[in-house]
C-alpha positions as CSV (number, residue, x, y, z in Angstrom):
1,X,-76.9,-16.6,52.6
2,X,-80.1,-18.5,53.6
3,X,-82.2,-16.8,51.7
4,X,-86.0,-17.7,52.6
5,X,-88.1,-19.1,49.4
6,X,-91.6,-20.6,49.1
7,X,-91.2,-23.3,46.4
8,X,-95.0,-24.0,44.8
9,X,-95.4,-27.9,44.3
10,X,-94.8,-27.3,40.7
11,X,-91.3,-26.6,41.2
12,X,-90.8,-29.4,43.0
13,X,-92.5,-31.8,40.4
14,X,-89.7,-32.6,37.7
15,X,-87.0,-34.8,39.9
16,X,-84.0,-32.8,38.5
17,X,-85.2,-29.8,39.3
18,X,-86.6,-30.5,42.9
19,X,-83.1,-32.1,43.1
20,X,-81.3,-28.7,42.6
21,X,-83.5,-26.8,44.4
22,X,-83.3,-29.1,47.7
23,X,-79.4,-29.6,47.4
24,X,-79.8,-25.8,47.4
25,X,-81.4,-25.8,50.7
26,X,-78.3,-28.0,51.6
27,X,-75.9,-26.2,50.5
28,X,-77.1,-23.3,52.6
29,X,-77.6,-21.1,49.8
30,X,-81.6,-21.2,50.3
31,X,-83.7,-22.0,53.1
32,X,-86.8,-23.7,51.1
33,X,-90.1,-23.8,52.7
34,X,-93.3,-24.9,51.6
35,X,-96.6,-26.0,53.2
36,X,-98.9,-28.8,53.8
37,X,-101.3,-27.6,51.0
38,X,-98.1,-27.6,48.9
39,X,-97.0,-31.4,50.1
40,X,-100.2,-32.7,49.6
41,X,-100.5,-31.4,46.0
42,X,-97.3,-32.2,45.1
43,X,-97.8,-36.0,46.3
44,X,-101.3,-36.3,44.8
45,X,-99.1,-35.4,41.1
46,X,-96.1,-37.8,41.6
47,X,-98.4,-40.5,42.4
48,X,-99.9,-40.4,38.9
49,X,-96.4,-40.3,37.3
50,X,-94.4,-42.7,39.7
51,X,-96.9,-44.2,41.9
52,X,-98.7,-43.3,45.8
53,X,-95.5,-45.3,47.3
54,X,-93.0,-43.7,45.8
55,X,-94.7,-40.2,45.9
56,X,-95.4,-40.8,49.7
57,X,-91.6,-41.9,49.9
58,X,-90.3,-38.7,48.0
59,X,-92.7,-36.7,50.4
60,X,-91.9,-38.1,53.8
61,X,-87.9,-38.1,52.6
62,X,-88.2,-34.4,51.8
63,X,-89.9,-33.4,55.2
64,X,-87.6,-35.4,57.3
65,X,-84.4,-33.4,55.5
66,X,-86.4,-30.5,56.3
67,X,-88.3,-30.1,58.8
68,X,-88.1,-26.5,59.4
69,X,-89.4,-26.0,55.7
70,X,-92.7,-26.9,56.9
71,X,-95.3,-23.8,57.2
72,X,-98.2,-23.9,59.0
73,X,-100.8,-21.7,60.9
74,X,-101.4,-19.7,57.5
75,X,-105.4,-21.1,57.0
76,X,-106.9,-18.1,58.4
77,X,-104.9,-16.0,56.0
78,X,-106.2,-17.7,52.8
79,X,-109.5,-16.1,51.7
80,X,-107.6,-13.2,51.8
81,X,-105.0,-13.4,49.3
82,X,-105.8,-11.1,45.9
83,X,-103.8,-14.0,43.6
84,X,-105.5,-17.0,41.5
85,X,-108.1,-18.6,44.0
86,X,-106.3,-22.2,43.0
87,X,-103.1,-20.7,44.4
88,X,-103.9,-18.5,47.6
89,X,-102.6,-21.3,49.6
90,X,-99.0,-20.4,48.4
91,X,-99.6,-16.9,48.8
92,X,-100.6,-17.0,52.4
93,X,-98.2,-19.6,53.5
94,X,-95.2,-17.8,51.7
95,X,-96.4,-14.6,53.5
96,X,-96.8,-16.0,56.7
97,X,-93.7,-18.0,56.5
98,X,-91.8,-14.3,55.4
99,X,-90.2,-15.6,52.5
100,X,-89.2,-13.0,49.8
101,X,-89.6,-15.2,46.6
102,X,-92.2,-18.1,45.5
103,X,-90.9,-20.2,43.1
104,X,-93.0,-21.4,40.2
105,X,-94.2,-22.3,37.1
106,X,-97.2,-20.9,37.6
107,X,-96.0,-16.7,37.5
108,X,-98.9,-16.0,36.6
109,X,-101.3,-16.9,39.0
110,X,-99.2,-14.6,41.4
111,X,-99.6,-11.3,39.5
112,X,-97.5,-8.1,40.7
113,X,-100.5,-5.9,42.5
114,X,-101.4,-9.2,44.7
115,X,-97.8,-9.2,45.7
116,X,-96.6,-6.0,45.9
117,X,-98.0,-5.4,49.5
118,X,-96.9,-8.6,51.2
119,X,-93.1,-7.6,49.6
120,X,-93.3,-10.9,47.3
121,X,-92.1,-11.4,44.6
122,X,-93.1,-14.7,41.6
123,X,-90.5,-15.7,39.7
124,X,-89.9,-18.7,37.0
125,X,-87.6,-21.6,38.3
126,X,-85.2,-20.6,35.2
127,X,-84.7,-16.9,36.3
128,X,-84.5,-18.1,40.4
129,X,-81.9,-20.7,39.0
130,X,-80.2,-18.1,37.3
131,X,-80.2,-15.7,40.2
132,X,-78.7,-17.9,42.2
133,X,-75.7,-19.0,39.4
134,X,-74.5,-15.3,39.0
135,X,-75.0,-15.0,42.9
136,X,-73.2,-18.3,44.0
137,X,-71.6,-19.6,41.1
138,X,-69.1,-22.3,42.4
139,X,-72.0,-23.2,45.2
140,X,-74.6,-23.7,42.2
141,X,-71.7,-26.0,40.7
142,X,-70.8,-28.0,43.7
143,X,-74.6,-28.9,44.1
144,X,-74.9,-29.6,40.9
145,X,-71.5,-32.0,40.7
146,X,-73.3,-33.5,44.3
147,X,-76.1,-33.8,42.2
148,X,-75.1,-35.8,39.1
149,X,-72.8,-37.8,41.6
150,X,-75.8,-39.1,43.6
151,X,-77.9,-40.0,40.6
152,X,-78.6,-43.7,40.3
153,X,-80.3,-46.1,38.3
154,X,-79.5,-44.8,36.0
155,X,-76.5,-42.8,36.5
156,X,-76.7,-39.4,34.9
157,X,-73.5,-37.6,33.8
158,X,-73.8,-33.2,34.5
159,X,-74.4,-33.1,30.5
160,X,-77.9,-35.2,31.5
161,X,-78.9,-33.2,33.6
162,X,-78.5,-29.8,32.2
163,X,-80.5,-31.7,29.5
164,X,-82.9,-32.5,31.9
165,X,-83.1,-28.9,32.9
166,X,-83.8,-28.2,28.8
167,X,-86.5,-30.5,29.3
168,X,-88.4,-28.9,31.7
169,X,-88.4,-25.7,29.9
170,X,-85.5,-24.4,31.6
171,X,-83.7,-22.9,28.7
172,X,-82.0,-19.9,30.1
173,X,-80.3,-21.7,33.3
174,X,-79.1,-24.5,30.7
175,X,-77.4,-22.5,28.4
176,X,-75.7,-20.2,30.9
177,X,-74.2,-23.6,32.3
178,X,-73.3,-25.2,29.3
179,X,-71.7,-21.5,28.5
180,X,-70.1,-20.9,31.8
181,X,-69.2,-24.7,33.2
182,X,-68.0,-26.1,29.9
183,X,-67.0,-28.8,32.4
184,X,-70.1,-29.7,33.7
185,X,-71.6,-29.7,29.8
186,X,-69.1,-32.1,28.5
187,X,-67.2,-29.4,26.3
């Protein structure tokens, strides 16, 4: 398994979904990696929404459960990259870091003929999500069980948080798990 993605700091935005992904990475089902570019722009967002503590919390937190996620020495490689100029730091840190898959909201900024050549691939977080379902079903469960288990203040049952995956646009993933895990849905 271990299969080497660059998540985009829009993927790792909405809580429940950064949740998954990085319980994921646990799980050893994924090895996530993102860069300092990535970090920064991902902190910079949550500290509108929850605060610069709390984003700087979430942040450190994140790069202390993995380290090795960290990419670096990709700079030189930027002006390069044929993608969306707001994005070619993604492109050349997932290329330098030889990951297979970015992971993002933002497909489009990432089209085919800038990826093709660097043997990258965009996709959606509700495809990768799904992917990784029909790939590792009862390890996509566990993490999400994990998941729901660890939720505090408040508490949030599995049913919340395949709602919370509806929420973010993540249709598809949602209703294969309400189909498949009629457990997890509350069916």
């Amino acid at each position: 398994m271990r299969f080497p993605v660059f998540l985009d700091a829009n993927a790792l935005y909405p809580a429940s979904l950064a949740d998954t992904l990085l319980r994921l990475g646990e799980a050893e089902v994924i090895r996530p990696h993102w860069s300092r570019d990535v970090m920064d722009e991902l902190e910079r967002g949550l500290a509108t929404a929850v605060g610069a503590e709390r984003a700087r919390k979430r942040r450190r937190t994140m790069e202390a459960a993995f380290p090795e996620a960290m990419v670096t020495g990709y700079d030189g490689m930027v002006d390069g990259m044929e993608n969306d100029p707001k994005d070619r730091h993604v492109l050349a840190a997932a290329v330098d870091s030889a990951c297979e898959l970015i992971v993002t909201f933002n497909v489009k900024h990432f089209p085919g003929d800038a990826l093709t050549h660097h043997d990258l691939v965009a996709v959606h977080p509700d495809e990768f999500l799904l992917d990784q379902l029909d790939l590792y079903p009862q390890a996509v469960e566990w993490t999400l069980m994990r998941q729901a288990a660890a939720t505090a203040r408040p508490q949030l049952s599995p049913l919340q948080i395949i709602e919370s995956f509806e929420k973010i646009r993540l249709m598809g993933f949602a209703a294969e798990l309400r189909r498949r895990l009629p457990a997890l849905s509350g069916q």
